[in-house]
C-alpha positions, 0 to 999 in steps of 0.5 A: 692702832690709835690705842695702842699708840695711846698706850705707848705715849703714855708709858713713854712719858712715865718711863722719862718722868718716873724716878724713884723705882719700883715702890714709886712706879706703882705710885705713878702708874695708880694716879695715872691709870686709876685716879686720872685716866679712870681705865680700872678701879681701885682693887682691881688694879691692887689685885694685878700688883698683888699677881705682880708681887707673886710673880719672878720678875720686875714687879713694876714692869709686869704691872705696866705690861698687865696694864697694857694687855687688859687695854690693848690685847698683847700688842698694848703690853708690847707698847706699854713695855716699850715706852716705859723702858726705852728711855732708860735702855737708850741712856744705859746703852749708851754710857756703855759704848762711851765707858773706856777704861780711863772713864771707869777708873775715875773718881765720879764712876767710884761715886756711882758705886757709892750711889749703889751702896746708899739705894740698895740700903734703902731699900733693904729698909724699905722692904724690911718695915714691910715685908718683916714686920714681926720676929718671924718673918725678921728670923726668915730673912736672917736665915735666907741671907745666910744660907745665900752667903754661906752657899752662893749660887742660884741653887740657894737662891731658890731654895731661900724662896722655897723655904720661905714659901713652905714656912709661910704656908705652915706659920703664917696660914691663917695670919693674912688675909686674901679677896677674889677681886676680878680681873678681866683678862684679853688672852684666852686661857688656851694662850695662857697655857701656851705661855706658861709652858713656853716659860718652862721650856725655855727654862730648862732647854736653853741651859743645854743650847748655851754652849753653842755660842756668846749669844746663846749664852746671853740668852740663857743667862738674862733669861734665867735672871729674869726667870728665877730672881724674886723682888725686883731689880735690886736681887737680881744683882747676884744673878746678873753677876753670874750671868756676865763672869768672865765676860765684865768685871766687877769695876764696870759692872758695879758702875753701871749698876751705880748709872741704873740709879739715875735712871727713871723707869725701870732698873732691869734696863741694866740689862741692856748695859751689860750686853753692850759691855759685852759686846763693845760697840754693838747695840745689839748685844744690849737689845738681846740682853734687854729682850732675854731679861724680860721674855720670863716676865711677858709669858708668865703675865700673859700666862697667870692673869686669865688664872689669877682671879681664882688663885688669888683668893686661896688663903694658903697662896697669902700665906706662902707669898708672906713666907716668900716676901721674908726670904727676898729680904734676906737675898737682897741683904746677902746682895748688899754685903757682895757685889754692892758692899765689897765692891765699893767700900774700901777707905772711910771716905767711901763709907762716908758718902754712902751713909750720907746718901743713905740719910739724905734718902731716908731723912731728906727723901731725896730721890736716887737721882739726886743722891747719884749725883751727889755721890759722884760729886763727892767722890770727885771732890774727895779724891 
């Protein structure tokens, strides 16, 4: 019990101190665990980011759930999942049951959207330095944020991430470089199995039970988010999107997004704010949303990481994910045009302080704390 405990107060005080988002959080969890707690090495902990990185979900919190399972069996990953995203599922839970329509239409809220605008942009150049480094993989992302845009839904989402993992393995075999680096895993491979399985079946059966009330709806949409979405939070927006249509509009769920960026830990914790809108006044439509958006990410850590120590070595698996990583590009481009763009830019002042929070991002390095702010601030300001 003690190391579990261990384990939570540890990702408590990340997920209250780690700013910046999912880049950021594998900085933070790396000087934590690698350089100052010493509980793995160097390449093990590159091997689980790289399992991370392959898997749908929120590469940061599997990494913290991986974490935890190889520390403390599957009670630490529970622990580890709790600490690092609990502060900002409070904080999100929150602003929602405090939202009104007053509060939505005022000018701060529209500075948040502004906010969404500067980060995301951010991080489509982030991404984009690293993940399209040559003309190849640049054509990639363009043809994935057009078939997106040209045939919205999560069909093309998925066959953008296909495509680009079958590309991949045809141009771009032989052009990256892969290493079997061991990973010790707490789960025998029997659970695994189990886990992987559960993780399939719940894909394709929850769409069937959805019809029988809200809640299972929920359920089946922010599991299917949380299943199908590659590249972390911010491409999970369309999915969300879909998700909660009909029961939240595109004010509040663009505020709350705007709200997620001055959060520390996890931006999945969005999750807990849309289930609270949904259900004004009920916490528990939050928890159930937070719960379903992460369930894929638990069964697919708990299934992959006993396996991952073989498959990571293949030279085709490298290939596919170089493939893949392009694609995600395009998706969180065609994200960026819509909901976060049209959603948010309407008269040239807005334009104005979302390049500005783009630059005080890019040049001064503030972190999306402080361009929040700023963006509210400024929108208050100029209206």
């Amino acid at each position: 019990m003690s190391l579990v405990l261990d384990i939570f107060l540890v990702f408590l005080r990340l997920g209250l101190t780690s700013f910046g988002g999912p880049v950021a959080h594998l900085g933070y969890f790396r000087r934590e665990f690698v350089e100052r707690r010493g509980w793995l090495d160097e390449h093990r902990y590159a091997s689980i980011v790289a399992l991370c990185q392959v898997l749908p979900g929120p590469a940061s919190s599997q990494v913290g759930m991986a974490l935890g399972l190889m520390r403390g069996g599957a009670a630490g990953a529970l622990a580890a999942f709790i600490g690092f995203t609990a502060p900002s599922a409070a904080v999100m839970i929150a602003f929602a049951l405090l939202l009104s329509p007053e509060i939505a239409q005022a000018p701060w809220v529209h500075g948040l959207k502004l906010a969404a605008v500067a980060v995301v942009a951010q991080a489509i150049w982030s991404m984009a330095q690293s993940l399209t480094p040559d003309l190849g993989r640049k054509l990639l992302a363009l043809a994935a944020a057009v078939l997106t845009l040209l045939l919205p839904g999560a069909v093309s989402q998925i066959a953008a991430i296909v495509f680009g993992g079958a590309i991949g393995v045809v141009v771009f075999d032989g052009m990256t470089k892969s290493s079997e680096t061991p990973v010790a895993a707490t789960l025998p491979r029997s659970v695994a199995v189990i886990c992987l399985v559960l993780f399939a079946a719940l894909l394709f059966v929850l769409p069937l039970v959805a019809h029988g009330g809200r809640g299972l709806a929920l359920v089946d949409g922010f599991y299917r988010s949380g299943a199908l979405v590659f590249g972390g939070g911010h491409v999970v927006l369309p999915l969300l999107q879909r998700a909660t249509a009909g029961w939240i509009d595109n004010q509040t769920f663009l505020a709350g997004y705007g709200a997620a960026q001055a959060m520390p830990g996890p931006l999945f914790s969005f999750a807990a704010f849309l289930g609270s809108a949904i259900a004004p006044k009920g916490i528990g439509g939050g928890l159930l949303c937070l719960a379903a958006i992460y369930l894929p990410s638990f069964l697919l850590v708990f299934g992959a990481l006993p396996f991952w120590g073989r498959l990571s070595a293949h030279p085709r698996m490298t290939a596919a994910l170089a493939g893949i990583n392009a694609a995600v590009v395009g998706l969180l481009l065609a994200a960026f045009y819509t909901p976060v763009w049209t959603g948010a830019i309407f008269v040239p002042a807005d334009l104005a302080i979302a390049a500005a929070g783009f630059l005080l991002l890019i040049a001064a390095r503030l972190p999306p704390w402080a361009v929040v702010a700023f963006s509210a601030l400024a929108a208050s300001f100029i209206s």
